[in-house]
LUMDREN-989130 format. One record per residue (C-alpha): x, z, y. Coordinates in Angstrom, 1 decimal. Example, Ala and Ser with C-alpha at 12.3 -4.5 7.8 and 13.67 -1.06 7.14 Angstrom:
<nodes>
<node u="12.3" w="7.8" v="-4.5"/>
<node u="13.7" w="7.1" v="-1.1"/>
</nodes>
This chain:
<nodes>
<node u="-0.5" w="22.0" v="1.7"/>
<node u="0.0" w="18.6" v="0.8"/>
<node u="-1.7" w="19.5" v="-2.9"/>
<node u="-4.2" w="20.6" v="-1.0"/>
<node u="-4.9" w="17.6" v="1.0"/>
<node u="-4.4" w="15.5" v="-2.1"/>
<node u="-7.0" w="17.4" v="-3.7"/>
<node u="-9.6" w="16.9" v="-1.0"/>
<node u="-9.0" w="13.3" v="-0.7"/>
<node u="-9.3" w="13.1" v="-4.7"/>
<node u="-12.8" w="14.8" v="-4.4"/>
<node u="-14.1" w="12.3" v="-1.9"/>
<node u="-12.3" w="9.4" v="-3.1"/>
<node u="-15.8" w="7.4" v="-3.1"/>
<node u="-15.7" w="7.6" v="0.5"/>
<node u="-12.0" w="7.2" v="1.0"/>
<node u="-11.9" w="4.6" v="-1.1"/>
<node u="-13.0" w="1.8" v="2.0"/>
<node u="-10.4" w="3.8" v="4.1"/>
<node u="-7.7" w="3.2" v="1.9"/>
<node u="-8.5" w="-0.7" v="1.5"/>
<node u="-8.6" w="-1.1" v="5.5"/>
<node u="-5.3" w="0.5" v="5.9"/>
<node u="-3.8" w="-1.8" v="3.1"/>
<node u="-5.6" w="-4.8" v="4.6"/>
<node u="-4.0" w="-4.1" v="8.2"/>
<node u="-0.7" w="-2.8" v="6.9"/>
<node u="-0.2" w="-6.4" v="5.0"/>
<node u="-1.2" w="-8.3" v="8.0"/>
<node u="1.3" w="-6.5" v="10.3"/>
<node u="4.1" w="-7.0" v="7.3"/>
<node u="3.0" w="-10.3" v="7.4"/>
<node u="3.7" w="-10.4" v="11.2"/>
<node u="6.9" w="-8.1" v="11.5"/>
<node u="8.5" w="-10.1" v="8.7"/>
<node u="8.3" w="-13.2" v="10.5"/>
<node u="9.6" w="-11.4" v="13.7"/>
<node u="12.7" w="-10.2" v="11.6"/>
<node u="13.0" w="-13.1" v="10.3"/>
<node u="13.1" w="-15.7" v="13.2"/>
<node u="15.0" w="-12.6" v="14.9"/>
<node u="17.9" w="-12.5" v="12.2"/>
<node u="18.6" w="-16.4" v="12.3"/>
<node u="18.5" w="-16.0" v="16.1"/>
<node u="21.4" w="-14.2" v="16.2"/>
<node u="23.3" w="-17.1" v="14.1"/>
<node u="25.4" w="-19.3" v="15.5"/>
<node u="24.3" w="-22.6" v="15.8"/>
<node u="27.9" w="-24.2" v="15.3"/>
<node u="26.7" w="-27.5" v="17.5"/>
<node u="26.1" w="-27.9" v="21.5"/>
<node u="22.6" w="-28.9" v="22.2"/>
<node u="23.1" w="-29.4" v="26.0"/>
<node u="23.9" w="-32.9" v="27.2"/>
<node u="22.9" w="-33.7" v="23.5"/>
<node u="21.4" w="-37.2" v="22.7"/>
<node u="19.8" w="-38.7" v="19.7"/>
<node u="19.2" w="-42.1" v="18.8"/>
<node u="16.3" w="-43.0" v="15.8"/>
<node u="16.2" w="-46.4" v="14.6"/>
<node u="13.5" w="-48.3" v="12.7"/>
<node u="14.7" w="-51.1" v="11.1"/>
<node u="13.0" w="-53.6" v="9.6"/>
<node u="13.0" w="-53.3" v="5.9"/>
<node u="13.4" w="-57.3" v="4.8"/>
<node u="16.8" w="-56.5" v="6.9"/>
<node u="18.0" w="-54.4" v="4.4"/>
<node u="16.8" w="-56.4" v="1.2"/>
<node u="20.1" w="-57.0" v="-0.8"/>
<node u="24.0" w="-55.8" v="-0.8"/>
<node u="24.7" w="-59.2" v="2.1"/>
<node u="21.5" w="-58.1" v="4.1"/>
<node u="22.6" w="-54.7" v="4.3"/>
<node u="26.9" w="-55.8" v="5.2"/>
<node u="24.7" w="-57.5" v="8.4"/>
<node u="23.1" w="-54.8" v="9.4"/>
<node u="25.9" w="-52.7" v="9.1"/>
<node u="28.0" w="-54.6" v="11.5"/>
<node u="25.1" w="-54.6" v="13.9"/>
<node u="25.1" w="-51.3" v="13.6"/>
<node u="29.1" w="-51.2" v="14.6"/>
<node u="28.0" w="-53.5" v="17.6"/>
<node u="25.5" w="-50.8" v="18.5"/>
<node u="27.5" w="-48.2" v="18.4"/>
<node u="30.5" w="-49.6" v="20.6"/>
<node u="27.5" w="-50.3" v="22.9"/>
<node u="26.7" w="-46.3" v="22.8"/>
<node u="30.4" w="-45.6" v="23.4"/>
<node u="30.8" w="-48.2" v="26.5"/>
<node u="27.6" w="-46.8" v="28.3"/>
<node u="28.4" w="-45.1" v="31.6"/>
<node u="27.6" w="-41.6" v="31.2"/>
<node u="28.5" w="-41.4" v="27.2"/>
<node u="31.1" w="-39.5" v="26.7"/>
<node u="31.1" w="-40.4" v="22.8"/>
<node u="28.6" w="-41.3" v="20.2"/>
<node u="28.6" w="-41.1" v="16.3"/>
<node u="26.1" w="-42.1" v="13.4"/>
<node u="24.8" w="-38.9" v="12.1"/>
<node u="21.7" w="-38.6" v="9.5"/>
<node u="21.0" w="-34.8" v="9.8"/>
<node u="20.4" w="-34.7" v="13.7"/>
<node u="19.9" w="-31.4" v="15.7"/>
<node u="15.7" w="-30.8" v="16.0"/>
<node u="14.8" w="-33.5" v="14.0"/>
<node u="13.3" w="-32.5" v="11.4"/>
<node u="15.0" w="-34.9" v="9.6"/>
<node u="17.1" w="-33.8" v="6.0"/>
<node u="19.3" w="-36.4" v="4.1"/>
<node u="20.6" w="-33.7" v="1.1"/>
<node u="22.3" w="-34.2" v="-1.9"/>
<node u="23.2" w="-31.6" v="-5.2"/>
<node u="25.8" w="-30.7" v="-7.4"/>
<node u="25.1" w="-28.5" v="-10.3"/>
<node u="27.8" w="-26.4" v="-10.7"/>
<node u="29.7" w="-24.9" v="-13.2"/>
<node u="27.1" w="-21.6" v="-14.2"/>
<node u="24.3" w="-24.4" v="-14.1"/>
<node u="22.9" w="-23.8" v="-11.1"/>
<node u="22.4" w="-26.4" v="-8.5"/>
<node u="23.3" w="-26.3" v="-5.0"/>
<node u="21.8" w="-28.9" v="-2.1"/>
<node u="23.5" w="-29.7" v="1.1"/>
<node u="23.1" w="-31.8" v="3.7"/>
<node u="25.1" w="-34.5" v="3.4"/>
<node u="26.4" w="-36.6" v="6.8"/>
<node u="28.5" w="-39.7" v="6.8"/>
<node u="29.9" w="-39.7" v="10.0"/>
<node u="32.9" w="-41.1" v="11.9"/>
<node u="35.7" w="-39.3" v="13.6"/>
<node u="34.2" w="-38.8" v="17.0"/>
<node u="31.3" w="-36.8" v="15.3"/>
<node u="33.3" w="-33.8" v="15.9"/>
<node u="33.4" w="-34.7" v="19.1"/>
<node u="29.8" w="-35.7" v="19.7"/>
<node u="28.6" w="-31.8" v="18.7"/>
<node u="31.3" w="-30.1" v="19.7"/>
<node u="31.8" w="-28.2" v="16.1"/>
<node u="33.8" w="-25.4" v="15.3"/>
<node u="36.7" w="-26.2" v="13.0"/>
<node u="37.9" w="-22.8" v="10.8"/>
<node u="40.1" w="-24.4" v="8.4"/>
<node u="42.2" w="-27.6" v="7.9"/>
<node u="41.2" w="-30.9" v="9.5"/>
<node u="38.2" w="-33.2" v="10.2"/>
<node u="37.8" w="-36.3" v="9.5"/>
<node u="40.1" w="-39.3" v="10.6"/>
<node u="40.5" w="-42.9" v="11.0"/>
<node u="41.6" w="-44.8" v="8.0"/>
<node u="39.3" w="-41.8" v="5.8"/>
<node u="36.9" w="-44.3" v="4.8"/>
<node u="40.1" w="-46.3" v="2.8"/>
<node u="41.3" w="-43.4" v="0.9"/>
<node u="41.4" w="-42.8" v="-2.9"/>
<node u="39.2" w="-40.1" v="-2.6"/>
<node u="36.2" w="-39.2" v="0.0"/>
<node u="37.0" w="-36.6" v="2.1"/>
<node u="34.6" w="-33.8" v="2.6"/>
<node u="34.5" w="-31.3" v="5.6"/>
<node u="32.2" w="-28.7" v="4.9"/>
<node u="31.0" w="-25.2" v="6.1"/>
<node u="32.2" w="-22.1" v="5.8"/>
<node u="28.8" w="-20.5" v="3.6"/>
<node u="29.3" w="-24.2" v="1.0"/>
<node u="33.2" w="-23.2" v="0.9"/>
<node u="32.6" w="-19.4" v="-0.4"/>
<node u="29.6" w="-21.0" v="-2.2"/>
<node u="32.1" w="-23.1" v="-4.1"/>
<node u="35.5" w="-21.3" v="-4.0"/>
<node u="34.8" w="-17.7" v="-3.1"/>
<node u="37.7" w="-16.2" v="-1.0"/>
<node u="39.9" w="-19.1" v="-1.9"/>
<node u="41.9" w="-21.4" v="-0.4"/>
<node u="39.1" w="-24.5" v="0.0"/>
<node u="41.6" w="-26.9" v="1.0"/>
<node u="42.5" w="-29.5" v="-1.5"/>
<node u="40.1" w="-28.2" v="-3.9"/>
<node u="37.1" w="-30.8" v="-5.3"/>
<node u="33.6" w="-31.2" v="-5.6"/>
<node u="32.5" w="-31.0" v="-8.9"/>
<node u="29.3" w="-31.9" v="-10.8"/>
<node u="28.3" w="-30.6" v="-14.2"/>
<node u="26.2" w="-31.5" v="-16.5"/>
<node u="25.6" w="-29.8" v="-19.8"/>
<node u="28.5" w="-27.2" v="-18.6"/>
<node u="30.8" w="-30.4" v="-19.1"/>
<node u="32.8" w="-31.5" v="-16.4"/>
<node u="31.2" w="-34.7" v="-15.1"/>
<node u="33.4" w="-37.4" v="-13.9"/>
<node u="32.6" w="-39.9" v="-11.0"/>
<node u="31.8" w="-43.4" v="-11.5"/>
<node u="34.5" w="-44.5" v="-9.3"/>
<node u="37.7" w="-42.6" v="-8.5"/>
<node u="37.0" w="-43.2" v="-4.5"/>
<node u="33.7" w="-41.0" v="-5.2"/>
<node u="35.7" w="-37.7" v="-5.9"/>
<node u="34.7" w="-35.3" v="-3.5"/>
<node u="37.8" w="-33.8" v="-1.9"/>
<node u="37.7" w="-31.0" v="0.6"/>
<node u="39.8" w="-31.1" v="3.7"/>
<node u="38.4" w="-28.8" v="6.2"/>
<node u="36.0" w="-26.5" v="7.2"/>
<node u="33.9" w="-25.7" v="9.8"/>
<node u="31.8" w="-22.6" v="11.1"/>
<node u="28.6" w="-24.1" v="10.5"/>
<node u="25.8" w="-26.5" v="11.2"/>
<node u="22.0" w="-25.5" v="11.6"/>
<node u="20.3" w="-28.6" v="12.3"/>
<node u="16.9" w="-27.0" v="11.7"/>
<node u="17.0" w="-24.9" v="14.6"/>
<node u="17.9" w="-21.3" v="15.9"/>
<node u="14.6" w="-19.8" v="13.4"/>
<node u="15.6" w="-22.1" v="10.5"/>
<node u="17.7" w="-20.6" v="7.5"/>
<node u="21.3" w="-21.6" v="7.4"/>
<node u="22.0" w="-24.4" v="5.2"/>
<node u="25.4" w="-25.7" v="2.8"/>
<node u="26.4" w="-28.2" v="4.7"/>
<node u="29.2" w="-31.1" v="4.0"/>
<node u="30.4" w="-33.9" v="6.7"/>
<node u="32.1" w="-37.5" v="5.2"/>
<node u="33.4" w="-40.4" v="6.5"/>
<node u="31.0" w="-43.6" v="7.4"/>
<node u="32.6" w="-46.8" v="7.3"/>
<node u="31.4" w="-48.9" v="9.9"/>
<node u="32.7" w="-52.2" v="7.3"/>
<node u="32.4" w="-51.3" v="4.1"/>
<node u="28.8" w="-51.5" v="2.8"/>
<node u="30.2" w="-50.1" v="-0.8"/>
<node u="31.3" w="-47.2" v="1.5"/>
<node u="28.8" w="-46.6" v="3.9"/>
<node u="25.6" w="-46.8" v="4.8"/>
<node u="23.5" w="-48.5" v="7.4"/>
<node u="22.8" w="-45.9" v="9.9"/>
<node u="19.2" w="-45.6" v="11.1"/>
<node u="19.9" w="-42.5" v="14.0"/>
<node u="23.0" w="-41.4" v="15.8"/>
<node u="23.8" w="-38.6" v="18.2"/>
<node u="25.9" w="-38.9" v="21.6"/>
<node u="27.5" w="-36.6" v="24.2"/>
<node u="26.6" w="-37.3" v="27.2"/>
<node u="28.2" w="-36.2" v="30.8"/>
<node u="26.2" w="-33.7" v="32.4"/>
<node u="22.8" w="-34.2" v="34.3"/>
<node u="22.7" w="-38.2" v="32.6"/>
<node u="18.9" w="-38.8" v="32.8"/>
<node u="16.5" w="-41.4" v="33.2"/>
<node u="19.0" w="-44.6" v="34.4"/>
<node u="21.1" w="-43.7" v="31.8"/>
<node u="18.2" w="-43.7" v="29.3"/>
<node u="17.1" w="-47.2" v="30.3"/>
<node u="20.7" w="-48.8" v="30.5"/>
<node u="21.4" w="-47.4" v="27.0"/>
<node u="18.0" w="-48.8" v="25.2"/>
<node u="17.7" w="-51.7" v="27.3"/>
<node u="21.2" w="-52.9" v="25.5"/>
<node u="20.8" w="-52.0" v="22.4"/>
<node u="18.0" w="-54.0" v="22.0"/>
<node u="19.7" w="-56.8" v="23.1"/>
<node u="21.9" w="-56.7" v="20.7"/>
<node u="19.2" w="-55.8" v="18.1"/>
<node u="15.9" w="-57.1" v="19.1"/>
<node u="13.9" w="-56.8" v="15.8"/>
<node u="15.1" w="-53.2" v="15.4"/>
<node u="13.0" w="-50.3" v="17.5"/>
<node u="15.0" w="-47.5" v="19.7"/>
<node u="14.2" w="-44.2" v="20.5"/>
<node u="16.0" w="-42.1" v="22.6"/>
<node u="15.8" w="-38.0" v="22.4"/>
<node u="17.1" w="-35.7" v="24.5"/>
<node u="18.3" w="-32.4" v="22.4"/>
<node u="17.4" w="-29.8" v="24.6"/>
<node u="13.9" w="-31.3" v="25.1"/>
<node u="13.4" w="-31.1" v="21.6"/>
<node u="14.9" w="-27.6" v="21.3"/>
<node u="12.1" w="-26.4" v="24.0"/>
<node u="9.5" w="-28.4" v="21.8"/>
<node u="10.8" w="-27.1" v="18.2"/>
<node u="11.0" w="-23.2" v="19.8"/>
<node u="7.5" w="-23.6" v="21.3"/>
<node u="6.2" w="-25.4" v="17.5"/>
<node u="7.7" w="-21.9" v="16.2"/>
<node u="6.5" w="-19.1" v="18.4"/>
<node u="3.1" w="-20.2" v="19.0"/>
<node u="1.7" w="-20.0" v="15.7"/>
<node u="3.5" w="-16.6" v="15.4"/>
<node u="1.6" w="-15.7" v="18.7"/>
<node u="-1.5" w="-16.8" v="17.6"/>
<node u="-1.3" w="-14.7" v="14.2"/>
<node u="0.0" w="-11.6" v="16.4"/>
<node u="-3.0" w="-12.0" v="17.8"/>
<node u="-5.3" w="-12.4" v="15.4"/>
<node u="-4.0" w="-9.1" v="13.6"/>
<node u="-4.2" w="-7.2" v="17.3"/>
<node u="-8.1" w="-7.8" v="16.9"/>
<node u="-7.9" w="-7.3" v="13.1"/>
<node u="-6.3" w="-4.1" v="13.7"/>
<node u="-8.6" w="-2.9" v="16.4"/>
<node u="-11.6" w="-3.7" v="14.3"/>
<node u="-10.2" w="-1.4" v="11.5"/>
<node u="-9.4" w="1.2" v="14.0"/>
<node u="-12.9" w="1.0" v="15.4"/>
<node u="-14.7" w="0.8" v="11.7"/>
<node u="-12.0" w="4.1" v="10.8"/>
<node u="-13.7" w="6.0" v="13.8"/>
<node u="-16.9" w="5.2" v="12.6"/>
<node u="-16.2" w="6.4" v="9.1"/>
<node u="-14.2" w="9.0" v="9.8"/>
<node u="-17.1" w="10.1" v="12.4"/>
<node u="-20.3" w="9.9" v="9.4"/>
<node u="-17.5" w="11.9" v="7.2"/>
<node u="-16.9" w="14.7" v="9.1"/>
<node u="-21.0" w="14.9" v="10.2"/>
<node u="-21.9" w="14.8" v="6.3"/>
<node u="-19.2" w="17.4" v="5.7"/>
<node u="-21.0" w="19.8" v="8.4"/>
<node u="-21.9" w="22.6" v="5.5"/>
<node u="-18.2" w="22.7" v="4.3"/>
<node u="-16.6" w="22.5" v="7.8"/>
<node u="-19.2" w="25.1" v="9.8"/>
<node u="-18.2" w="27.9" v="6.4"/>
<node u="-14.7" w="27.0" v="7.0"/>
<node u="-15.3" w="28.0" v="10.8"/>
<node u="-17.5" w="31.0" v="9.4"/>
<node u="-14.8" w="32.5" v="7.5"/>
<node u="-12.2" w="32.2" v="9.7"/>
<node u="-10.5" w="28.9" v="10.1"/>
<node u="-9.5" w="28.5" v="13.4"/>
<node u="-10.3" w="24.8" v="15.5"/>
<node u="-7.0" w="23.5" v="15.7"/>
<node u="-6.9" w="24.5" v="11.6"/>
<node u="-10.1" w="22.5" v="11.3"/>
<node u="-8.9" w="19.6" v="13.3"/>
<node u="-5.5" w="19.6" v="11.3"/>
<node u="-7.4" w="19.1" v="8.2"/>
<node u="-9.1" w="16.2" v="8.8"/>
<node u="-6.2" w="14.4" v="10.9"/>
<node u="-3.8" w="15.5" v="7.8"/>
<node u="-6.4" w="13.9" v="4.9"/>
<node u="-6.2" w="10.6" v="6.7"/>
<node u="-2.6" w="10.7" v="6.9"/>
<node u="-2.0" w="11.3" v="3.3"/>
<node u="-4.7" w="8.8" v="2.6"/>
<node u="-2.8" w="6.3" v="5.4"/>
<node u="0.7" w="7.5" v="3.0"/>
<node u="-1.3" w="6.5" v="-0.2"/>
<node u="-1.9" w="2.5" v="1.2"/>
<node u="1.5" w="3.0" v="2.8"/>
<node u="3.2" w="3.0" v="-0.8"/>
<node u="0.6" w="0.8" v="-2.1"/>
<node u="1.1" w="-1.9" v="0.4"/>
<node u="5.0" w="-1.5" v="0.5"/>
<node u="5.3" w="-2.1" v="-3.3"/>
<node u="3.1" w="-5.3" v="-3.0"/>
<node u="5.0" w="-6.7" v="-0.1"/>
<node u="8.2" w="-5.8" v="-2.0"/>
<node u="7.5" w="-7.8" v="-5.0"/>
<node u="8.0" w="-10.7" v="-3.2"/>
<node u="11.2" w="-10.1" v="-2.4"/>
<node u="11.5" w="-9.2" v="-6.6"/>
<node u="10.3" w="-12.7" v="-8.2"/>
<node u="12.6" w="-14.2" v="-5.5"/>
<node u="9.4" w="-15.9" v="-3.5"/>
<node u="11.6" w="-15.2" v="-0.5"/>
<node u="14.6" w="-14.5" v="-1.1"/>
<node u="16.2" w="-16.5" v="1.3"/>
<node u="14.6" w="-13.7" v="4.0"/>
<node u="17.3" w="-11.1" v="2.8"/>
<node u="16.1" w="-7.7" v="2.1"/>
<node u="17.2" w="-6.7" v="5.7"/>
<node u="13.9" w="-8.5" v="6.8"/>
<node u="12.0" w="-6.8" v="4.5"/>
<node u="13.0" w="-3.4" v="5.2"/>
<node u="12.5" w="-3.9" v="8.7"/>
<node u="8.8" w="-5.8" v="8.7"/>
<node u="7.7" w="-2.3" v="6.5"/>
<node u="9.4" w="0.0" v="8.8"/>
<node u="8.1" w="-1.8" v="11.9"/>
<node u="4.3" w="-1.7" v="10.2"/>
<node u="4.6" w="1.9" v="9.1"/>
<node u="5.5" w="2.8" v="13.2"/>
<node u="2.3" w="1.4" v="13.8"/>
<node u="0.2" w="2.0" v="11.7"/>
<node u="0.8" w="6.0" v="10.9"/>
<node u="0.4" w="6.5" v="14.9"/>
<node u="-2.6" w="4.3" v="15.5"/>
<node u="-4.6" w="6.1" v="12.7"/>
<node u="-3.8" w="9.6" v="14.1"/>
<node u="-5.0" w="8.3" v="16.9"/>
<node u="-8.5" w="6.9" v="15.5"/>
<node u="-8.6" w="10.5" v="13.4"/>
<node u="-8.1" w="12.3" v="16.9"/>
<node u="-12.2" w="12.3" v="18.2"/>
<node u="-13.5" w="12.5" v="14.6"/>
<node u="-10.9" w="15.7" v="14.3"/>
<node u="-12.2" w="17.2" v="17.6"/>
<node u="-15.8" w="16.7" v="16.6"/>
<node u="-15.2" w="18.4" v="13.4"/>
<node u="-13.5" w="21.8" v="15.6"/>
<node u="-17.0" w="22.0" v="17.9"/>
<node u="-19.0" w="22.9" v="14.0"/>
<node u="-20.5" w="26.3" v="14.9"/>
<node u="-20.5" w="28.7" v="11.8"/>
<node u="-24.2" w="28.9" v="12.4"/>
<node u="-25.1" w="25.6" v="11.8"/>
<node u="-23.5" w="26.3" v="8.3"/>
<node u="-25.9" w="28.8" v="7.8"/>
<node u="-28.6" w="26.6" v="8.3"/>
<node u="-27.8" w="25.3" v="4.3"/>
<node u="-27.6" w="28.8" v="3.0"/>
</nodes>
């Protein structure tokens, strides 16, 4: 049977040919859609390894001839330490931290390594001080975080998370075990024997994008808040704050710190403000493109009735001598409804093979093919039902052909 309806869409592939293209067309669009869904529904699911709730942020702009040389940049690094034991003495802060990477920002401070089969890996990189722990309540898997007195050692200590460490190490141990850079498949040594990147601990993870964002390599270091050759001069921070602190406990904090700072500029962020904001940056363009494709599909639906209408008027001679020699209506009706679907099949496979090869030159890979199995699936449980339905009046027309009207072309 299905030779059968092969053949007949083969002898009228003229015709069918438009058919075919608007299935592909919508069938795209809805993978299109479906992936996305899968996508942002899959990272959902992720933990986030922080607490946004009772979350702060600080951003700071500061001046740039404040940060001119290696004495310029010691001075605003100890304002900086003012600042921050301002943050920490503010009623309603439980604790504060400097912290580049912050939660909703949009903000990435990165560094690489190439490792040792040549390819590189980039993770966020965030010098931070004890109580950063603290500040986003992370999860800690394995060893220790950072400490007081880090920022003095022989080595920098590095806490990363747990998708960097089996990045790095596999299934080992990560504890103890270094950072390396390659270059040329050498071994490359830092510049300074302080700069060796040694890991002691490890924690779930930490998705600063958001809850639709991939999940990144991650690694956590200590800032000093006195050593310029050993920190950095932070320009945001993030603090915990005690539950329900709002708008006197945003106006104590800024009006301080620029007191202390009064050529520098403060903004203060709640995290949970900017979690509403980032999900509603996400899902509306989504919702605007699932709507676009509702009224690209019904277009197609409507312009598939409409063809599948003229097909089965100009096949009147050939459907009125099938009805003449015996064909039953529901035999008629299955005809047509079962040449659209192997047509439908047809742009099915087409469209599938197209959507797969971006998962095949790696375009994105990150998606997993999880995502891209279940965008085509999703598509295919719309798409096969919707065109039955559209082939349903064009397949009832063609049962109501009276033999005689055949005979009118004899």
């Amino acid at each position: 049977m299905i030779a059968h309806y092969l053949k007949l869409v083969w002898n009228r592939r003229r015709a069918n040919t438009l058919i075919l293209v608007e299935i592909l067309a919508s069938f795209l669009v809805l993978c299109a859609i479906f992936g996305v869904v899968a996508y942002y529904a899959t990272n959902w699911r992720r933990p986030l390894g922080f607490e946004y709730r009772d979350l702060w942020t600080v951003d700071v702009d500061i001046p740039q001839a404040t940060l001119d040389d290696r004495e310029a940049n010691a001075r605003a690094l100890a304002t900086s330490q003012r600042l921050l034991a301002i943050m920490n003495g503010t009623p309603q802060v439980t604790t504060a931290a400097p912290m580049p990477n912050m939660p909703y920002s949009g903000s990435i401070s990165s560094t690489g390594v190439t490792l040792a089969d040549g390819s590189l890996m980039q993770f966020l990189s965030n010098p931070t001080t004890p109580a950063g722990f603290d500040a986003l309540k992370l999860e800690l898997v394995a060893g220790r975080w950072i400490e007081p007195g880090d920022d003095a050692l022989e080595f920098t200590p590095q806490v990363i998370t747990l998708n960097m460490a089996r990045r790095l190490f596999g299934r080992e141990n990560p504890i103890g075990r270094t950072i390396d850079n390659y270059k040329d498949g050498q071994l490359e040594a830092p510049d300074k024997g302080w700069q060796e990147r040694r890991v002691v601990g490890v924690i779930r993870t930490y998705r600063n994008g958001g809850e639709f964002n991939d999940v990144p390599y991650a690694a956590f270091r200590p800032q000093s808040m006195t050593d310029i050759d050993r920190g950095w001069v932070p320009w945001s921070y993030v603090i915990r704050a005690s539950p329900g602190a709002r708008a006197t406990f945003e106006e104590t904090l800024l009006k301080s710190l620029h007191a202390e700072a009064p050529e520098w500029t403060f903004t203060l962020h709640s995290a949970e403000l900017e979690r509403q904001r980032y999900i509603r940056g996400r899902l509306l363009p989504l919702a605007f493109g699932g709507t676009l494709a509702g009224f690209l599909i019904l277009m197609v639906g409507m312009g598939l009735m409409g063809v599948l209408w003229q097909n089965v008027t100009s096949r009147t001679q050939e459907l009125g001598l099938r009805r003449a020699l015996g064909a039953t209506a529901s035999a008629v009706r299955n005809q047509i409804i079962g040449e659209i679907v192997v047509l439908t099949t047809i742009a099915l496979f087409i469209g599938s093979a197209l959507f797969l090869q971006l998962l095949l030159i790696g375009a994105l890979a990150s998606a997993g093919v999880g995502v891209f199995v279940s965008a085509i699936v999703a598509s295919i449980l719309v798409i096969v039902p919707f065109v039955i339905v559209c082939a349903l009046y064009p397949g009832w027309l063609a049962t109501q052909m009276e033999p005689s009207r055949a005979l009118q072309y004899e």
